[in-house]
C-alpha positions as CSV (number, residue, x, y, z in Angstrom):
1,X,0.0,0.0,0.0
2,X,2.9,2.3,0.8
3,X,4.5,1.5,-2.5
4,X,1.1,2.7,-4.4
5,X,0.6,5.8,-2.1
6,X,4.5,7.1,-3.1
7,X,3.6,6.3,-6.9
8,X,0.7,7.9,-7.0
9,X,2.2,10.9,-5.1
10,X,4.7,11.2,-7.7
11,X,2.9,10.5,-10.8
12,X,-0.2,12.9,-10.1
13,X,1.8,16.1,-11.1
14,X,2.4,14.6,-14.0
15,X,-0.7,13.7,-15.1
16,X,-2.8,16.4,-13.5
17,X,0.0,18.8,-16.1
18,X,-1.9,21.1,-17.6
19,X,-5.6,20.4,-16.8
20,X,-7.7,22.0,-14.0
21,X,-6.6,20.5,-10.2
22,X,-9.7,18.1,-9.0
23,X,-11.6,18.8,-5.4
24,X,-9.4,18.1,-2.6
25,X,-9.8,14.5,-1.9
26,X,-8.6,14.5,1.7
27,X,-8.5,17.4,4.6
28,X,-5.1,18.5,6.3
29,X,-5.0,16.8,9.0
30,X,-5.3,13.2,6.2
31,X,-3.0,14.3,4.3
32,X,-0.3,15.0,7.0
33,X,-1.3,11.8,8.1
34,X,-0.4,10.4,4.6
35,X,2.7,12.6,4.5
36,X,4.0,10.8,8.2
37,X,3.1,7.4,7.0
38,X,5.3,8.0,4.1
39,X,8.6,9.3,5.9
40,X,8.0,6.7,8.0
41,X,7.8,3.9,5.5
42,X,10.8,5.5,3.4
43,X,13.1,5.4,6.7
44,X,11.7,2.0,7.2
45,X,12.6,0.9,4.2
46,X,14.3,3.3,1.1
47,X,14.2,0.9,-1.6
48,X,10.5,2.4,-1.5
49,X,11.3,5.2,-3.2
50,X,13.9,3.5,-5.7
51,X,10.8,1.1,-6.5
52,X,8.5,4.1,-7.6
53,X,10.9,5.9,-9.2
54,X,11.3,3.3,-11.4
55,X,8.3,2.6,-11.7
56,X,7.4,6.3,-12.9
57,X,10.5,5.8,-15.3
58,X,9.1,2.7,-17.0
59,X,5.8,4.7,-17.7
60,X,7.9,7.3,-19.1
61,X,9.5,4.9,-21.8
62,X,6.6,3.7,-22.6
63,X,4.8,7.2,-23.5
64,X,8.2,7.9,-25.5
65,X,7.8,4.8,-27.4
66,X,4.5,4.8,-28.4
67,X,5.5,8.8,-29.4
68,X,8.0,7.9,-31.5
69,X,6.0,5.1,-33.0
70,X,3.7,7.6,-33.9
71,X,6.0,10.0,-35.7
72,X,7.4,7.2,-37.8
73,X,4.2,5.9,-38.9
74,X,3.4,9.9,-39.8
75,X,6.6,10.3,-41.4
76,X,5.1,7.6,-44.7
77,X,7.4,8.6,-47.6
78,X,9.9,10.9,-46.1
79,X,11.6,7.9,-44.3
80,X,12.5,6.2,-47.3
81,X,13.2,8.4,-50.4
82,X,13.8,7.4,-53.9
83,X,17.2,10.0,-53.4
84,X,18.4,8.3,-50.1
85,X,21.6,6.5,-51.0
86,X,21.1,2.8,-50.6
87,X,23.6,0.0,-49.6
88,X,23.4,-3.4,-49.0
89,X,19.9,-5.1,-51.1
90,X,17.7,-2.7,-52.6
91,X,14.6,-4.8,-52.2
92,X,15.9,-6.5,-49.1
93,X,13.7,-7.8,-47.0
94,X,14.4,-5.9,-44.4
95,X,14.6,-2.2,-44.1
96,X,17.1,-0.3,-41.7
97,X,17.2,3.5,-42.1
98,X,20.3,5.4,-40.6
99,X,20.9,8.7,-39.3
100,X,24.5,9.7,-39.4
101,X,27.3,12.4,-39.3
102,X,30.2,12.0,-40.9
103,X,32.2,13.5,-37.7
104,X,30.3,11.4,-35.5
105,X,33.3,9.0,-33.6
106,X,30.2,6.2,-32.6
107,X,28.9,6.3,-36.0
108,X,32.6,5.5,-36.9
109,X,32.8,3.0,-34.6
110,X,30.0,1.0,-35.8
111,X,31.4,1.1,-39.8
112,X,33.0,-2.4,-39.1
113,X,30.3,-3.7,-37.4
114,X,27.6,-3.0,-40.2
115,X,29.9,-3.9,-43.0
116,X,30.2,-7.3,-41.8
117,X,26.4,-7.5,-40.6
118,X,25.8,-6.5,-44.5
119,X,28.4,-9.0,-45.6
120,X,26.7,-11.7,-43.4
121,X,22.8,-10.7,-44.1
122,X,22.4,-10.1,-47.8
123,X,18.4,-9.8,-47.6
124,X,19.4,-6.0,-45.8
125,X,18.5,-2.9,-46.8
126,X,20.3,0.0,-45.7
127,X,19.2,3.6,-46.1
128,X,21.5,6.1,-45.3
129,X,20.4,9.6,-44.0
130,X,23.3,12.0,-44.0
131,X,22.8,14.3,-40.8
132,X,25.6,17.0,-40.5
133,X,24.6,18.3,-36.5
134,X,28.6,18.6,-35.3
135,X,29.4,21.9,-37.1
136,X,30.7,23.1,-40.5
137,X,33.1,19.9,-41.2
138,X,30.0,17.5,-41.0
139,X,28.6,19.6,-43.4
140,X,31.3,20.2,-45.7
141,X,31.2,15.9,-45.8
142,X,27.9,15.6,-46.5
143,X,27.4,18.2,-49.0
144,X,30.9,15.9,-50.6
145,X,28.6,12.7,-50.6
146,X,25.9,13.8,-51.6
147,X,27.4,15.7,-54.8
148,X,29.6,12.5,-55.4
149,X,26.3,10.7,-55.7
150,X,25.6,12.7,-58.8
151,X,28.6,10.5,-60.2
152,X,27.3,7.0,-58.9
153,X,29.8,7.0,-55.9
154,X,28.2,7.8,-52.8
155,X,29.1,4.7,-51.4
156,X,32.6,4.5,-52.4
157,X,33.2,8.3,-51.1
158,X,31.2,7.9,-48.1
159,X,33.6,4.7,-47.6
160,X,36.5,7.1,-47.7
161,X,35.1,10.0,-45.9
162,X,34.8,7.7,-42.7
163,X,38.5,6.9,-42.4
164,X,39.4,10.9,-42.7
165,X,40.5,12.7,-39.4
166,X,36.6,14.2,-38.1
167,X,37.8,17.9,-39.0
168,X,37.7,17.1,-42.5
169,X,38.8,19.9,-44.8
170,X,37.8,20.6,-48.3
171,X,41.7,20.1,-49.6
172,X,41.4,16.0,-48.3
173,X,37.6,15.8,-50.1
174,X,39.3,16.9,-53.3
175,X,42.0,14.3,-53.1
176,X,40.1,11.9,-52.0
177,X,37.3,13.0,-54.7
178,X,40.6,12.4,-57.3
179,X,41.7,9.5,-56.2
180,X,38.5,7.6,-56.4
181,X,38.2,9.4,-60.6
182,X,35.7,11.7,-59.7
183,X,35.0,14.8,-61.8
184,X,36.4,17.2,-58.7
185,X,35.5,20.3,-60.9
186,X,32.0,19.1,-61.5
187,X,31.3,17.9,-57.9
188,X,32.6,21.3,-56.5
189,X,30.2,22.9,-57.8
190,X,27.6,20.1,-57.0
191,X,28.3,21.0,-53.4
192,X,27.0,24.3,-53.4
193,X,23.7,23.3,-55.7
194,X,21.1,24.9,-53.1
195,X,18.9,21.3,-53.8
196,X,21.6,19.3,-52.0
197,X,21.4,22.0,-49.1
198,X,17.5,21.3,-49.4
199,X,18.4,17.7,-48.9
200,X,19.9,18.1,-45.3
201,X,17.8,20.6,-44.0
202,X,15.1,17.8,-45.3
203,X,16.8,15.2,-42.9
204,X,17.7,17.6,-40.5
205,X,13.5,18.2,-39.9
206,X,12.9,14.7,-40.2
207,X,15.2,13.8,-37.2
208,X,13.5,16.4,-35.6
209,X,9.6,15.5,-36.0
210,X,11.1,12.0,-34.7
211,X,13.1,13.0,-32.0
212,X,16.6,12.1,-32.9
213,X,19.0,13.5,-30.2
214,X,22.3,12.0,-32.1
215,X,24.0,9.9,-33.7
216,X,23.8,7.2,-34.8
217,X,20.1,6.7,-34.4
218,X,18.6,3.6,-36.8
219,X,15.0,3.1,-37.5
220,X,13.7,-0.1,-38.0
221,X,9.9,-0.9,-38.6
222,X,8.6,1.3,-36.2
223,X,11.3,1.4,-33.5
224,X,13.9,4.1,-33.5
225,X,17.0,3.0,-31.4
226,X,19.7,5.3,-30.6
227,X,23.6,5.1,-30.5
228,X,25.8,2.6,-32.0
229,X,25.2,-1.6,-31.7
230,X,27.5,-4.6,-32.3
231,X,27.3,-7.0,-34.9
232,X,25.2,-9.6,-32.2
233,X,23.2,-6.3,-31.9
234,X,22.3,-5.8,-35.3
235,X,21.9,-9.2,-36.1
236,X,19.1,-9.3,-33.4
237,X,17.4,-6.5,-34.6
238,X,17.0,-7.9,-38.1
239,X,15.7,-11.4,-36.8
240,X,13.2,-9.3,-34.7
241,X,12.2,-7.5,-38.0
242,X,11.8,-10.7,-39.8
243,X,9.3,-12.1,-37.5
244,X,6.8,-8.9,-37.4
């Protein structure tokens, strides 16, 4: 009973946010009576607290879930674009669309994993969703990929862009641009077409309406999951897709 009073006391502001406060259920003299109970109970036994706490925080998630659910399903087509650069199957049977910065060290740290999780799964399709949110040098990267996939080599430039130090500088896109036989000229100026700029800020709102803190963040079917995951991880995820 002690454990139900606490949660209640500390989900009530929650839930009474923003509508009108009901009638006062109990007088003073009740509800000091409630409040002694309770520093008694907690002093009795603390792990009362802990309990509701968590509690409260595993009614959180789930309101956050089902949220994000919701924005996925509302973002239909802008999740999976016929412009999004694609590796892995194209008409895999599973989908996973990722979120990523070209700065970002986790997203960096994951490359090896997903290449051999793409190696290993060849029914996978991955969508890739260039999100420049670490400064200038993300962008100048992204703006590179995106302009050397006017030339049928966003993969192989996104590839290379990954192993470059993080503060990447226009001089090491050019030469990396060259070495991979890109038209450098041509994709210089693709860089500064205003419709790849239109691009990002396109992924940069989608991130947004679904709540994408960081990178990496990977949506699959309707669950978003942020930060990086392991080739067991990833493998998981994809057997969980499979089944529904």
């Amino acid at each position: 009973m002690i454990r139900r009073l606490l949660a209640a006391a500390l989900i009530l502001p929650a839930v009474s946010w923003g509508t009108p406060a009901p009638a006062a259920e109990f007088s003073p003299a009740q509800r000091a009576e409630i409040v002694a109970i309770l520093r008694d109970a907690l002093k009795q036994d603390p792990s009362i607290l802990r309990d509701a706490v968590t509690a409260l925080q595993a009614d959180d998630g789930e309101r956050t879930q089902a949220a994000t659910r919701t924005a996925i399903a509302h973002a239909g087509d802008r999740l999976v674009t016929p412009a999004d650069p694609v590796a892995g199957d194209a008409h895999g049977d599973v989908t996973i669309v990722e979120f990523f910065d070209t700065r970002c060290p986790y997203c960096r740290k994951m490359e090896p994993a997903m290449d051999s999780f793409l190696a290993g799964d060849r029914k996978v399709r991955l969508v890739y969703k260039d999100l420049p949110i670490l400064g200038p040098a993300s962008v100048l990267g992204t703006k590179a990929l995106l302009a050397a996939q006017r030339q049928d080599a966003y993969l192989a430039m996104r590839e290379a862009v990954m192993k470059l130090p993080p503060a990447t500088t226009l001089a090491q896109l050019e030469a990396t641009a060259r070495a991979l036989k890109l038209d450098w000229p041509r994709m210089a100026r693709d860089m500064d077409d205003p419709a790849i700029q239109a691009r990002i800020d396109a992924n940069v709102k989608l991130a947004h309406d679904l709540g994408i803190q960081g990178t990496p963040a990977l949506v699959i079917g309707n669950d978003l999951i942020p930060g990086a995951l392991d080739l067991p991880a990833l493998q998981t995820i994809a057997a969980d897709a499979r089944k529904g």
